[in-house]
N, C-alpha and C positions, 0 to 999 in steps of 0.2 A: 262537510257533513256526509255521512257515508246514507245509501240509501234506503236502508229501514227507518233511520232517522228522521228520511225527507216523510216517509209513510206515517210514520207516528206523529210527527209534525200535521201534514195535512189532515189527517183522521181525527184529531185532536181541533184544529181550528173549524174544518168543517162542521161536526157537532157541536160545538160551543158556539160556532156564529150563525146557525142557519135562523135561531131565532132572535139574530142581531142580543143574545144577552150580554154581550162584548160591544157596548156602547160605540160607536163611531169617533171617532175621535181627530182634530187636525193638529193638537196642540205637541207634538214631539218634539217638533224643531222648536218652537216656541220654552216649550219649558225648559230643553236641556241648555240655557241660554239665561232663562232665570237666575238671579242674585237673590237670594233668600239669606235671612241672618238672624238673630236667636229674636224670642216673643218676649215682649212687654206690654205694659199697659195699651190693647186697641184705643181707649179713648181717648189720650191726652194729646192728639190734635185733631181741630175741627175743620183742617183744610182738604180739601174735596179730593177724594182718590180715583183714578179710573184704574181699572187692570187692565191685562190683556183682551180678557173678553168683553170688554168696555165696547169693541167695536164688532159689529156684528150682530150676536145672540143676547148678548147680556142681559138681564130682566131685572138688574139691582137696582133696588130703589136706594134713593137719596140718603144717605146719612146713616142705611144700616149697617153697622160692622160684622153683623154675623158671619163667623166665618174668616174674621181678617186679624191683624197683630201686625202691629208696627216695630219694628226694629229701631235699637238704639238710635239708630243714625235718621228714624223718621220716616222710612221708606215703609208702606205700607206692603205686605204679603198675604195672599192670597191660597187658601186653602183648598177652595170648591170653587165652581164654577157659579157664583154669586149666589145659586137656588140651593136655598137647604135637601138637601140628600141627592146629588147632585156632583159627584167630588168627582175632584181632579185625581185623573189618570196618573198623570205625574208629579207628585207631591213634591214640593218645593225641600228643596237640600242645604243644609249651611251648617261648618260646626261640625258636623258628626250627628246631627240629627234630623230624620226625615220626618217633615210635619204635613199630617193627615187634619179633617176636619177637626177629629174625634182624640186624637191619639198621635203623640210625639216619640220617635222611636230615635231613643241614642244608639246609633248607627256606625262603624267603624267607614269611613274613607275608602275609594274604590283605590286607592295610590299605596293600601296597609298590603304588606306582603304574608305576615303574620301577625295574628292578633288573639290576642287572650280573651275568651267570651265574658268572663266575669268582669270585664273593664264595659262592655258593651249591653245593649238589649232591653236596658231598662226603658220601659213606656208609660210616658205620662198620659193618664187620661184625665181629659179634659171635656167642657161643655165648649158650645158652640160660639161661645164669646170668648173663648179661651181661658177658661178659667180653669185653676187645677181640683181635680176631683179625687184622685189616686194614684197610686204607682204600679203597677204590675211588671213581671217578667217570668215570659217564656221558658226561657231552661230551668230557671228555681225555684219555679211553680210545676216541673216534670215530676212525674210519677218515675221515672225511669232515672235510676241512680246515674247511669253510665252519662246522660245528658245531664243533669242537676251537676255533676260535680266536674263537666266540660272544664277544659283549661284553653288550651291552644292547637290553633286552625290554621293551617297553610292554607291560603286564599287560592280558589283557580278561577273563581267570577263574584264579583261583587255589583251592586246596582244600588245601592241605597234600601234595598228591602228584599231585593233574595239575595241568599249570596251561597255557595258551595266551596267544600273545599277538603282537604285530608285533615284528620285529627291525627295529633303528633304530641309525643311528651309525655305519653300514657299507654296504658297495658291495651296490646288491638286485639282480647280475647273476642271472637266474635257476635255479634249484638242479639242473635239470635236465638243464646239461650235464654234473656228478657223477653224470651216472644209473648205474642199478643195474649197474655193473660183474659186483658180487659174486654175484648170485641174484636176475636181474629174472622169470626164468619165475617163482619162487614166489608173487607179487607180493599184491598188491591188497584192499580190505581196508575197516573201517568208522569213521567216525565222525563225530557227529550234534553239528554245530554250532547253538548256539541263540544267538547272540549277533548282531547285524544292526550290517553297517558298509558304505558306498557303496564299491563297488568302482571307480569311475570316479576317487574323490577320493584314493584314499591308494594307493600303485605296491609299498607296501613288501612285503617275503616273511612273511605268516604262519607261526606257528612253536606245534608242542602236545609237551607234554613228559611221558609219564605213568609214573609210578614207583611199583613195588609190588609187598610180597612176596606169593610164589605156592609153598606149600609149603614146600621148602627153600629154594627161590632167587628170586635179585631177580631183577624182569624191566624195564628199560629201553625208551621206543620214544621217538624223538624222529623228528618228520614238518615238513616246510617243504614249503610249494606259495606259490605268488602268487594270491590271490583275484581273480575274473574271473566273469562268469555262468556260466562254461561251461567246465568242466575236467575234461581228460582225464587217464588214471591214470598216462601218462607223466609229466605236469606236474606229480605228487605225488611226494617222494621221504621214506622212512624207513628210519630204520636200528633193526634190533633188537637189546640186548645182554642176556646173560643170564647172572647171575653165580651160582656153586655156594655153600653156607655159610663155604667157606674164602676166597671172595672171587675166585677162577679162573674167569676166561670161557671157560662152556663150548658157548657159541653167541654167533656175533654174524653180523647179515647187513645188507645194503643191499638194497634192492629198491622198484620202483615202487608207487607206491599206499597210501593212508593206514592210520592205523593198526587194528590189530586185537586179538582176544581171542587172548590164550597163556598156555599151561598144560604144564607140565612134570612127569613121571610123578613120582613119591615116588624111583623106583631110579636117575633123571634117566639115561636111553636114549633117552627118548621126549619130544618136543615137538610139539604141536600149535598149529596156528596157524589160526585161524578168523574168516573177517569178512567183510562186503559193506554196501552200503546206499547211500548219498549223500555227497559232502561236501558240496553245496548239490541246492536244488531242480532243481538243471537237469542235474546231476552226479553219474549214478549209477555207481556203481560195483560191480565184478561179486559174489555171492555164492559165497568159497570157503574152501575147507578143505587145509590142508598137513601130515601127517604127517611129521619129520621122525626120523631115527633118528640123534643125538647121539655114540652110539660111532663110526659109520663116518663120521659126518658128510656121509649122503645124505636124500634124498629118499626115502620110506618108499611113500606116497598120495599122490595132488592131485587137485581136482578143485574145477572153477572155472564158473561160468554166471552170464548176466544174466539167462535165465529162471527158473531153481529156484532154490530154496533152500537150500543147502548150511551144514552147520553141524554144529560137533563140542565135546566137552570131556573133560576127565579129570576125576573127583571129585578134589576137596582130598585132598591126604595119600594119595592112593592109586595105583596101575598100573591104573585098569578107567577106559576109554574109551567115550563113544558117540558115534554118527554118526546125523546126521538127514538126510536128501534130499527135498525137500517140493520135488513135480512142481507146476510155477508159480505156487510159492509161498501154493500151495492145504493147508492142515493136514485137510481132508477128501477129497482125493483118495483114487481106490481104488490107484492105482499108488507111491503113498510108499515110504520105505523105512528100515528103522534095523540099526542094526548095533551089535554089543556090541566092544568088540576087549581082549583081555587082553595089556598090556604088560611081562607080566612072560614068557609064554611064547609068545606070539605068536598063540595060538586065535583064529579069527574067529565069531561069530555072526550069523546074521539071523535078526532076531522075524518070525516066522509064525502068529502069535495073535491074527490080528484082528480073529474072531469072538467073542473075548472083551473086546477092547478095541482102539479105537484107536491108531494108532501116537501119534499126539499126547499122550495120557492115560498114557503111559507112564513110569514115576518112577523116580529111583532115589534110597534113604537116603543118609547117613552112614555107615552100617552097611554098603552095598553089595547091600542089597537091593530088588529088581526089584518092584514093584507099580502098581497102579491104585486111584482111588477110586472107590466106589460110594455110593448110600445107604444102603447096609448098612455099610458101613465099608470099610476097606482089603483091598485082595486081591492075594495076593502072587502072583508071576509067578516060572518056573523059565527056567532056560537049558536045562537038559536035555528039558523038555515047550516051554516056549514061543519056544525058538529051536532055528535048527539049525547044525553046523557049518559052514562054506564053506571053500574054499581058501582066497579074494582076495577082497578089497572092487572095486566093480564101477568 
């Protein structure tokens, strides 16, 4: 990985974990290790399951399935981490398809060298007992012709739910005469290619596709640019789709510039869309953050720079937001700035306590509780003492 990559890496996890909304997690080894196998009936045995997180954390009570589906063979599989809204990081793989609490994505094999997308990507959505609700899919539900009528993709990383690769077998006029019609000011955005291929020798349109549930709803981006030393955020185009548990899009956009981190409230009013960094070394792109408000279907916030830092998230499962603004991208500046925002009634905070703590050092639970670590242990932080009201976000 060459070292703006390491820069946009870091600058990217820094912002997105300072307020832990990147759940902690021990289960990596654990899952990629999983045997998962296709869903049938959860109820038709009543012999007593334990998961993985049976020992330790677990809080499953007795006999409830939510959440679970038993395979052919009897073996029980696990979705979430036994607590509704609550899901595993690493969804369980079998077949060609990766299954979320909410949502089963028929998924091509990390072993496919090339694969035709019309064979792939159909998503079952389902309730929490695994019951089927609908079917949706990504590319045939695009606005964007050049994606709806995708064929075939030379793989260069697959995972079970993102995957990249060259589009091949079709005309590589380039994607940005489809520009962002729909919501280009929203625009712009991050992510950190570690994969190295001569840009001189292959013409064809790179293409990344990332798929995953976020709370209650799936969130879809699919990004095409043409690789080049040097590329501008016009020359990126993505489209975002976001689908509710009944399977209803209740956001979709086009806009310039690669893709990003999104999160959508629990009351789903609120989406937030957050990103910046590089698509190569030479190709930076701005750091910024979009509020958008879902029922009106506006523009809530934005705020966009290649000098600061900018970066937001919503806790899993919950309406409680934060925002970071890290003046040139300095986590020790005196002028920083964070902000709480409550998306269930709209209250804004700014933390003013940082005589007690850094904005940086700044956490927030599962629980929704505000704190810092010390050598003493944890010290919990108040909205009412350590922040104050505001009208507006600046």
């Amino acid at each position: 990985m060459k070292k703006a990559q390491f820069i946009s890496l870091a600058i990217l996890l820094t912002s997105l974990c300072i307020f832990t909304f990147c759940r902690s997690t021990n289960d990596d080894g654990q899952q990629k290790g999983t045997t998962s196998q296709e869903q049938s009936n959860p109820k038709i045995s009543t012999t007593k399951h334990l998961s993985k997180w049976d020992n330790g954390f677990s809080k499953k009570v007795d006999g409830d399935d939510v959440g679970w589906f038993q395979t052919p063979d009897g073996a029980w599989i696990d979705t979430m981490r036994e607590e509704q809204h609550k899901y595993n990081a690493y969804p369980p793989h079998y077949n060609n398809k990766t299954y979320y609490p909410n949502f089963t994505i028929q998924f091509p094999d990390n072993n496919k060298g090339i694969i035709n997308t019309q064979d792939y990507f159909n998503i079952s959505v389902k309730d929490l007992n695994q019951n089927f609700v609908a079917k949706v899919n990504p590319i045939k539900d695009s606005k964007i012709e050049r994606i709806r009528t995708l064929k075939n993709i030379e793989l260069l990383e697959n995972n079970n739910r993102f995957l990249n690769g060259f589009i091949i077998g079709d005309d590589t006029e380039s994607v940005v005469e489809e520009s962002a019609h729909d919501d280009s000011h929203h625009d712009h955005s991050h992510h950190n290619h570690d994969h190295e291929h001569p840009f001189a020798n292959d013409n064809r349109d790179e293409i990344m596709l990332d798929l995953k549930q976020f709370g209650d709803v799936f969130i879809s981006q699919v990004t095409i640019w043409k690789p080049q030393p040097k590329i501008e955020e016009n020359q990126i185009q993505t489209e975002v789709i976001v689908y509710n548990d009944l399977g209803k899009i209740i956001y979709q956009k086009i806009r310039n510039g690669s893709n990003s981190t999104i999160y959508v409230s629990k009351n789903k009013k609120f989406l937030i869309e957050s990103g910046g960094g590089y698509i190569n070394e030479d190709s930076p792109l701005p750091n910024y953050t979009t509020i958008y408000n879902l029922n009106n279907q506006k523009e809530f916030w934005h705020k966009k720079s290649l000098e600061n830092c900018i970066s937001a998230g919503i806790v899993n499962g919950s309406n409680f937001a934060m925002i970071n603004i890290v003046q040139k991208c300095d986590y020790n500046h005196l002028d920083n700035e964070l902000y709480s925002l409550n998306l269930e009634n709209g209250k804004i905070f700014q933390y003013i306590s940082k005589d007690k703590a850094p904005m940086s050092k700044v956490r927030i639970s599962d629980e929704l509780d505000l704190y810092y670590n010390t050598k003493q242990g944890k010290k919990l932080l108040s909205l009412d003492i350590d922040f104050r009201e505001i009208n507006s976000l600046p």
